[in-house]
Phi, psi and omega in degrees: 000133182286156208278123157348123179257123159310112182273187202292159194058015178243129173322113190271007160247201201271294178324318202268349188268325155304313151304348210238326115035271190270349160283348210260164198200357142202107225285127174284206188276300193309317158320309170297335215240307173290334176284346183282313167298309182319289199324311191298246200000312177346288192273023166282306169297334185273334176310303171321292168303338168281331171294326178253058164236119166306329161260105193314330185302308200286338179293325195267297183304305156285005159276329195301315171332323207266334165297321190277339162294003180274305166331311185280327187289309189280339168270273203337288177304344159262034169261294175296006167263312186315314215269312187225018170066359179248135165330089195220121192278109154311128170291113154314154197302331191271342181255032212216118200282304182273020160238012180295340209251352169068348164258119180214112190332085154300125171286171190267155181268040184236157175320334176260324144320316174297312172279344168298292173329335205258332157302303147349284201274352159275337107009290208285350162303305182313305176310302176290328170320307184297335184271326168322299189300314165297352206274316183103339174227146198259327109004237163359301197281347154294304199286292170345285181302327163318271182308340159301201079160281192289346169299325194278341192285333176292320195270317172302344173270328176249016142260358163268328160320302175318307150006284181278340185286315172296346183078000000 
């Protein structure tokens, strides 16, 4: 797959795509197509960071994470088919506008870093609700509340990291 092209107006890095993100609050169609990159990127980030864990437990919990943000990057595209009848492909890591630069926000591996993040991914529940509601197609807006339902399943796997990490 040829790398994404960012059309005019999208956050050109993943940080300024992630902020951008958390403003928004009723989502255009452009909206919808940069959280389908984040997510896919997610889990790149969540893999990345499970590679510098000595603990398989706590290593297994982001990666699962990291699978189901991939999971959210293919129901986001199937928001925007719903919504415009076009095609728009969750990226593989190598095709991902926002890993092209190859520098990217590894979370930190300590207990307290872990719990922040799992706020973050408790957010994101709220965050998809709010776009649920606003979206206007009762379809779309299911698949929406599907990935707000796994951010809270996300954010409870990495307060069982933290966990495990303290020991």
């Amino acid at each position: 797959m040829p790398t994404v092209t960012l059309e005019p107006g999208m956050p050109q890095t993943i940080g300024e795509a992630f902020a951008h993100i958390g403003t928004v609050t009723a989502p255009t169609v452009t909206d919808i197509k940069v959280m389908c990159l984040v997510e896919a990127a997610s889990r790149e980030l969540y893999r990345a960071t499970a590679a510098g864990s000595d603990n398989p437990a706590v290593a297994d919990l982001l990666c699962t994470n990291g699978d189901e943000e991939f999971l959210h990057a293919t129901r986001a595209a199937a928001v925007l088919k719903v919504l415009t009848g076009t095609d728009f492909t969750p990226p593989e890591a190598d095709a991902n506008p926002y890993l092209a630069s190859g520098v990217f926000p590894i979370g930190e591996l300590t207990p307290a870093a872990l719990r922040k993040l799992a706020q973050t991914e408790f957010d994101g529940e709220t965050l998809y609700e709010g776009w649920a509601a606003s979206i206007g197609n009762d379809e779309a807006a299911a698949l929406l509340r599907a990935n707000g339902k796994e951010e809270t399943d996300h954010g409870n796997r990495l307060l069982q990291a933290a966990a495990l990490l303290e020991g």
